[in-house]
C-alpha positions in Angstrom: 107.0 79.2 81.7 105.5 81.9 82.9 105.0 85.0 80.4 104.8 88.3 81.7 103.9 91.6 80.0 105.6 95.3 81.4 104.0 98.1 79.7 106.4 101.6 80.9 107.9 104.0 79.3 111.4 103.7 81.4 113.4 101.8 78.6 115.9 100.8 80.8 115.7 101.2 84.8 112.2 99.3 85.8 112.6 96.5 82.7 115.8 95.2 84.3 114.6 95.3 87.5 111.4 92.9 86.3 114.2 90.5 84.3 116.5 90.4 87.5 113.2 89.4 89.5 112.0 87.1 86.4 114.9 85.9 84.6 114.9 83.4 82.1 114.3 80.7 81.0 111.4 80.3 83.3 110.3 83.3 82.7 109.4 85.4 79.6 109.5 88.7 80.2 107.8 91.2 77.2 108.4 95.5 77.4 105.9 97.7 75.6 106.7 101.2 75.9 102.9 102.7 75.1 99.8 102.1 75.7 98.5 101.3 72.3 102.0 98.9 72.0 100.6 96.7 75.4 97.3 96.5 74.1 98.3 95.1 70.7 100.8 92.7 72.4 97.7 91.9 74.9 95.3 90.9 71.8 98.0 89.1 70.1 99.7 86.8 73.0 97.8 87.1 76.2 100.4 87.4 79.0 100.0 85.7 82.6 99.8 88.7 84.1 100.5 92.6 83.2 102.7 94.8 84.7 101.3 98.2 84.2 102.7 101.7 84.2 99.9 104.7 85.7 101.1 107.2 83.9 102.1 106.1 79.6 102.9 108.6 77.0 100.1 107.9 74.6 97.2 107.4 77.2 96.7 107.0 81.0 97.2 103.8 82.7 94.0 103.1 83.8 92.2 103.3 80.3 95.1 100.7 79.4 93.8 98.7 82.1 90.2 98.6 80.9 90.9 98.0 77.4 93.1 94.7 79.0 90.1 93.8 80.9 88.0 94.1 77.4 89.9 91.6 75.7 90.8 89.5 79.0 89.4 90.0 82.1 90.9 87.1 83.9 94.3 88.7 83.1 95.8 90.2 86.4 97.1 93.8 85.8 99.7 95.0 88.9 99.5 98.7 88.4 103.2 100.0 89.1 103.5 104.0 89.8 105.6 106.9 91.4 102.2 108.4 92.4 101.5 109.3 96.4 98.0 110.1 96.6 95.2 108.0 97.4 93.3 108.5 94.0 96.2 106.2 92.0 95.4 103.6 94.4 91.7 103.8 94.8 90.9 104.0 91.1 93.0 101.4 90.3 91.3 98.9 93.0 88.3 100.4 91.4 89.5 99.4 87.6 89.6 95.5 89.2 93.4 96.2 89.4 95.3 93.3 91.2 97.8 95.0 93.4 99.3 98.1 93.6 103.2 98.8 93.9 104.7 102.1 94.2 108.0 102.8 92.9 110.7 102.5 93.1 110.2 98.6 93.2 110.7 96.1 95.8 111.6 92.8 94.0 110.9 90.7 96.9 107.7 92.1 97.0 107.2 92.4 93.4 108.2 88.6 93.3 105.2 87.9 96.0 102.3 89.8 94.3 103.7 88.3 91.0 103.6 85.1 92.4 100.0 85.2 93.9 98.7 86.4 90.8 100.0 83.5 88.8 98.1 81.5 91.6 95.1 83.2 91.0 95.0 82.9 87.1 95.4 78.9 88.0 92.0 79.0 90.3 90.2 81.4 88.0 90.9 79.6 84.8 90.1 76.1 86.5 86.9 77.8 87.7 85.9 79.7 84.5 85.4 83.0 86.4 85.9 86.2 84.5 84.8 89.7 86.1 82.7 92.5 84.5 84.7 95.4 84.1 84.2 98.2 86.9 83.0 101.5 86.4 85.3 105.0 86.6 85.2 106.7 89.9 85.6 110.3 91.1 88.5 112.1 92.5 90.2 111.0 96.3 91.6 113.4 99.0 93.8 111.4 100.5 97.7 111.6 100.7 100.0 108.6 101.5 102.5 106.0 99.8 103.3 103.5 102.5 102.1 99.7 102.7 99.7 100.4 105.5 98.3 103.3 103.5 98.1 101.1 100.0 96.0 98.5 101.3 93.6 101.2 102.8 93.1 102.5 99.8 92.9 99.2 98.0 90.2 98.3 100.7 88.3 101.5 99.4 88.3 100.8 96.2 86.7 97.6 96.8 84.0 98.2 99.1 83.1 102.1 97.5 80.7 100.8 94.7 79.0 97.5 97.3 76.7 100.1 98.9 77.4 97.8 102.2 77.5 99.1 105.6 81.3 100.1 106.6 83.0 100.6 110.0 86.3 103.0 110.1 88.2 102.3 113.0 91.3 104.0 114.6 92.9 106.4 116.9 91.7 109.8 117.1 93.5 112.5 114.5 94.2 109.4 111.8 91.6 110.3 108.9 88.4 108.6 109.6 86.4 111.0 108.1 88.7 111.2 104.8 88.1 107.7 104.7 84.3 108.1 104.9 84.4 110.6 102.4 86.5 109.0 99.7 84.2 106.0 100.0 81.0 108.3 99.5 82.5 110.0 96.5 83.7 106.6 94.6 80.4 105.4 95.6 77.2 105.4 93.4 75.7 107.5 95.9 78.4 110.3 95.1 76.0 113.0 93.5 73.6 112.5 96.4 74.6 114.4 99.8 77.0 112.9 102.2 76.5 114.3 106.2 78.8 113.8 109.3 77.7 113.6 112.8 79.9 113.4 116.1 77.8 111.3 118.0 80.3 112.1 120.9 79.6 116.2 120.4 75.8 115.9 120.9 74.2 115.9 123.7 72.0 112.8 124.0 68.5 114.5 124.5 69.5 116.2 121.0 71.0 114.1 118.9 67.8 111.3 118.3 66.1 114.9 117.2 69.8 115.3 114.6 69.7 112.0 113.7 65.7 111.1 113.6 64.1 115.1 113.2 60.7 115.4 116.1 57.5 116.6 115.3 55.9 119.6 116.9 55.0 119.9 120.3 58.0 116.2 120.9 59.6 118.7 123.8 59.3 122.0 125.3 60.7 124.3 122.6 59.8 122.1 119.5 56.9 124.8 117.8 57.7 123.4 114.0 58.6 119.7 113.0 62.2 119.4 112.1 63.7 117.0 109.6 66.5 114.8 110.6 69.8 113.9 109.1 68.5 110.1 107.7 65.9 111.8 105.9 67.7 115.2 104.6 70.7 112.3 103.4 68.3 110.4 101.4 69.8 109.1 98.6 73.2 109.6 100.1 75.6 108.7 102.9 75.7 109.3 106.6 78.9 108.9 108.9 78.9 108.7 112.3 81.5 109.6 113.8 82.4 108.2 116.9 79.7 105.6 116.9 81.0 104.3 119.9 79.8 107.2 122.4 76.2 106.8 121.2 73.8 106.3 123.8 72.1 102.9 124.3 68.8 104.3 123.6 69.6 105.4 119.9 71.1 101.9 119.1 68.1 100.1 118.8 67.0 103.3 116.5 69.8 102.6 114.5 70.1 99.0 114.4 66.4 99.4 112.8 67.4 101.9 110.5 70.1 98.8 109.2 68.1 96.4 108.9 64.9 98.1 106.8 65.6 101.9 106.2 62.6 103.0 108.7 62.5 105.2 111.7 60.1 107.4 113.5 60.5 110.9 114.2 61.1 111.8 117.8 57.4 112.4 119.2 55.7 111.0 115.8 54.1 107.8 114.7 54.4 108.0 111.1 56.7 105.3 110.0 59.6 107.4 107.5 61.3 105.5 104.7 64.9 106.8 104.1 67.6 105.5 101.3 70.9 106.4 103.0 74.1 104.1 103.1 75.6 104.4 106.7 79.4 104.4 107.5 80.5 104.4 111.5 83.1 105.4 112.7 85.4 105.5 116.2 88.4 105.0 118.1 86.9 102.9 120.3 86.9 99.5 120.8 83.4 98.3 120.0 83.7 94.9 121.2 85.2 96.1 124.7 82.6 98.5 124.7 80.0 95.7 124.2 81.6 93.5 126.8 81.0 96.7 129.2 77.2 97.0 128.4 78.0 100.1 126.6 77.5 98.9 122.7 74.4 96.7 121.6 76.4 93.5 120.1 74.1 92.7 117.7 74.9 96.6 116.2 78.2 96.1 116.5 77.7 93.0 113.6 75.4 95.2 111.4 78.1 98.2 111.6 81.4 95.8 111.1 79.8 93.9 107.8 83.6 95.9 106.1 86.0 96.9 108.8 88.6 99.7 107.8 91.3 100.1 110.2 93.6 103.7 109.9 96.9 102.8 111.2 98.5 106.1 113.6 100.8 107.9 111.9 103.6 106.6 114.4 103.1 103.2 112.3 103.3 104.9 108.9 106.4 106.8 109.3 107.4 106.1 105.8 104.5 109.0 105.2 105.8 111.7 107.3 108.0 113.3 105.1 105.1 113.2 101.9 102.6 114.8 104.6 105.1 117.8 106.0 105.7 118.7 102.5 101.9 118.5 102.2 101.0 120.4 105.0 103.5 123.3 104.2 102.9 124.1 101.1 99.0 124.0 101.7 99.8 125.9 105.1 102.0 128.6 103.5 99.6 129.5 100.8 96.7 130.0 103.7 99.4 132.0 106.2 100.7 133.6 103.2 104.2 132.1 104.2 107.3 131.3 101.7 108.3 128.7 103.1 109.2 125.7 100.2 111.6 123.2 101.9 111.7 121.7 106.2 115.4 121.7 107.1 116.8 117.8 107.9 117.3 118.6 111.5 113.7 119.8 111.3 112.6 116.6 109.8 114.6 114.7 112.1 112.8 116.5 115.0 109.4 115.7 113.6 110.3 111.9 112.8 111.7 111.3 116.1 107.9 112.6 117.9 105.5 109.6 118.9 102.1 111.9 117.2 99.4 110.9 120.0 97.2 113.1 117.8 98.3 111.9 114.8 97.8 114.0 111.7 95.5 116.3 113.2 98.4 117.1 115.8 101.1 117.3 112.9 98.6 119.9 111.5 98.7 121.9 114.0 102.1 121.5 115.1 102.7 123.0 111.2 100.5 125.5 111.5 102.5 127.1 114.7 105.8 126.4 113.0 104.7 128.3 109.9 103.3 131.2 111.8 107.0 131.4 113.8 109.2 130.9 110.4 110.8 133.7 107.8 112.7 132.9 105.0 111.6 129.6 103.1 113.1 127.0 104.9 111.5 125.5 108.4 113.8 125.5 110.4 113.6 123.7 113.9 114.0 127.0 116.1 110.1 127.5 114.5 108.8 124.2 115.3 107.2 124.6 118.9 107.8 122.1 121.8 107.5 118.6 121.2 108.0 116.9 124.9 107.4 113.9 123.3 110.1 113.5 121.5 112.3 111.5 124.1 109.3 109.4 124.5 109.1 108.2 120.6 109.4 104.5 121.5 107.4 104.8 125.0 104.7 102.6 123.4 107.3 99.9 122.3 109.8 99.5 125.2 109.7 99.2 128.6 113.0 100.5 129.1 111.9 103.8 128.4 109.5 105.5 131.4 105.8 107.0 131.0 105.6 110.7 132.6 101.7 110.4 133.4 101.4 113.4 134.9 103.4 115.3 132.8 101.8 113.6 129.3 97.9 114.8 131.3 99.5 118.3 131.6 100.6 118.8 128.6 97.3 117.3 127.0 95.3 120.1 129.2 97.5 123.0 128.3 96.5 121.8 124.4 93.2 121.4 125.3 92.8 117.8 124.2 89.2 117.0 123.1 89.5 113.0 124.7 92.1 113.8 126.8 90.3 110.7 129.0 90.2 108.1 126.4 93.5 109.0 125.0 94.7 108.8 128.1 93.8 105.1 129.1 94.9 104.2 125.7 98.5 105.4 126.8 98.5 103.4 130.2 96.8 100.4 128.5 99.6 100.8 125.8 102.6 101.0 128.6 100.9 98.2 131.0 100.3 95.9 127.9 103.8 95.9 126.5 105.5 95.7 129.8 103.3 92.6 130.9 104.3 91.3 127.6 107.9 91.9 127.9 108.1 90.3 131.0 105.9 87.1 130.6 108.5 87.0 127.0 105.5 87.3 125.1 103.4 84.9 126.6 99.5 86.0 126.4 98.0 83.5 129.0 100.4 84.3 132.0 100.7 87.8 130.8 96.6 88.7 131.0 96.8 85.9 134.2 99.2 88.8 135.9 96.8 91.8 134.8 93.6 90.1 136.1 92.1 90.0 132.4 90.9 87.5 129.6 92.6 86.8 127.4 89.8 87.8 124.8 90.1 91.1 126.3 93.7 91.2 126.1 93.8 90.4 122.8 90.9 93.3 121.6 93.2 95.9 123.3 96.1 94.9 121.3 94.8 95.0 118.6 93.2 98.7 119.2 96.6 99.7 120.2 97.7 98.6 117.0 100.4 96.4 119.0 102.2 93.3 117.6 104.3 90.9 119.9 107.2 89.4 117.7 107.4 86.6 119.7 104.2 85.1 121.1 104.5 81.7 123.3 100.4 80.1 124.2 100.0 76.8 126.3 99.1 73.9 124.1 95.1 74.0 125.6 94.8 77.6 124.8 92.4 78.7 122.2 93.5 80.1 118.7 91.7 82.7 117.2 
């Protein structure tokens, strides 16, 4: 029998929910409404596993969690919560928390995590494992409730405090950079500084100089030595941003820099020592970039030792809704707007858009809406002209047709910063699924018809984010 603890305050919605999922006999289900109550029960009859409530009457959550962990730390604690941000999440990853649900509940996924919890307690106990209890972390900035979102920041919260070498991946306009930024600052490093470059914004005879700093007299204008970002960042992190545009001549730089914290400065021959944790990032595809002779591989292995990949916001449209309200009410307090509330026919518009920019275009698209309204509700004669709106499903169905011209066009007029890349992603995204469609999912005759491997077949879907729901392989085809 398996005995389960739910510490919440909610008397009477969530603890029938849990018995419905857990009924009895084999199950016993205990309620604690406090803190305190849970931890006493905890120390007197150690549950299977503890259902736990972020926010208590008597004392937060997480400080719940870690006195649990004091008593028991081979006790898994499913934090439960009506919180949206990304600090509930990360902090409770952080805390050694097991999962993370977000109300209200889901009982077929509440019976899953449950489930594999149970199955964990088995292994653990049989091994003797218990953890050390993790330390507190610092504040997130990130905003987001749906699955896709949860397991990113899970995924923060548990590579944050390794001080390993992460690679952010996704399209352009998803987040990267919050990403990087919420890892520095649950990091240890988080008092130290934390510096961004766009390796894609730099022009390649200056950014070894960014990157590296030059001594005097390195080039013809260089009359003082300059520091570089690896040795201002000591101590700290460094991001950089799209890794995947860096020139071949700085990789080997780099891939030094990885493997013993040493570099030259440009036109120099004193060896610098540096302490800085490095986090890549791009919306590239390194390994098609590799394949091309455009991306050392061994880097590419050093960079992805913890991949984090940031779904578009078409795949998270659970989110939409939590970011416009977001967006206005940061928006109106900078336009010095009263606008409160987006009208459903608004919404509607918005939901039905496929976002090639992703959040970054739903900022902006905000931020044009806001300067057109009056009143305090957004209405959708404000919001400006979303041509893509017909198009929502382009990337999904063949059925529905791809205006190149028209999608470059309007990409221009918006003066798209990779209006090229974003582009081939679009066509590759078309051509993929229709090859797909019509081979009825089958990979080998579908990258047969396009003239491609089937390795390279499969790296683009899975840049594209696309998943075939029915996938047929001959039998002598590889799995992987």
């Amino acid at each position: 029998m398996a005995h389960l603890l739910l510490i919440d305050d909610d008397a009477v919605f969530v603890p029938e929910l849990v018995r419905q999922a857990f009924p009895a006999p084999a199950h016993r289900v205990v309620i604690a409404e406090s803190g305190s109550q849970g931890i006493e029960l905890v120390r007197s009859a150690a549950p299977d596993v503890v259902l736990l409530d972020l926010h208590l009457p008597d004392q937060p959550g997480l400080e719940v969690c870690r006195a649990i962990r004091a008593l028991d730390a081979r006790i898994p604690v499913i934090f439960i919560t009506t919180a949206n941000t990304a600090e509930a999440a990360i902090e409770a990853a952080k805390h050694g928390a097991f999962d993370y649900l977000h109300k209200p509940l889901d009982l077929q996924q509440l019976r899953r995590v449950v489930a594999e919890a149970l199955e964990v307690v088995g292994m653990r106990m049989q091994a003797g494992l218990v953890e050390a209890p993790p330390q507190p972390v610092a504040d997130g900035a990130m905003l987001g409730a749906s699955p896709k979102m949860l397991d990113i920041y899970k995924a923060i919260g548990r590579v944050a405090a390794q001080d390993v070498t992460v690679l952010i991946t996704g399209e352009s306009g998803t987040g990267k950079e919050l990403v990087a930024r919420a890892i520095h600052h649950h990091s240890t490093r988080s008092k130290a500084p934390f510096l961004a470059l766009n390796c894609a914004a730099i022009p390649e005879n200056l950014l070894e100089s960014e990157l590296f700093g030059h001594e005097r007299g390195a080039f013809t204008g260089a009359d003082r030595r300059r520091v570089g970002k690896f040795e201002q960042c000591t101590g700290g992190t460094v991001l950089l941003d799209e890794i995947g545009d860096m020139p071949m001549t700085l990789q080997a730089k780099i891939l030094r820099l990885l493997q013993d914290q040493t570099f030259e400065r440009l036109g120099g021959n004193e060896t610098v020592r540096t302490d800085v944790r490095l986090i890549a990032a791009t919306h590239r595809d390194l390994l098609v970039r590799a394949a091309e002779d455009k991306f050392r591989p061994d880097l590419y292995y050093r960079l992805g030792v913890f991949t984090i990949h940031l779904p578009p916001l078409r795949e998270r449209s659970e989110d939409l809704e939590l970011l416009v309200q977001h967006y206005l009410r940061r928006f109106s307090a900078e336009l010095g707007r009263e606008v409160r509330e987006i009208a459903p026919e608004a919404l509607a518009r918005l939901r039905a858009y496929h976002w090639p920019g992703n959040i970054r275009e739903l900022q902006s698209v905000l931020r044009q809406a806001l300067l057109r309204a009056s009143g305090t509700v957004l209405l959708p004669a404000f919001l400006p002209e979303l041509t893509g709106s017909s198009g929502v499903a382009r990337h999904a169905s063949s059925e529905q047709s791809f205006d190149l011209e028209r999608f470059i066009r309007q990409r221009l007029s918006r003066a798209a910063p990779d209006l090229a890349a974003e582009t081939h992603r679009e066509v590759d995204r078309l051509l993929m699924t229709i090859a797909l469609e019509y081979t009825h999912g089958n990979h080998r005759e579908a990258s047969k018809r396009l003239g491609i491997s089937r390795q390279t077949m499969r790296m683009k879907l899975r840049a594209l984010g696309l998943h075939v729901a029915h996938s047929v392989e001959s039998d002598d085809e590889e799995t992987s």
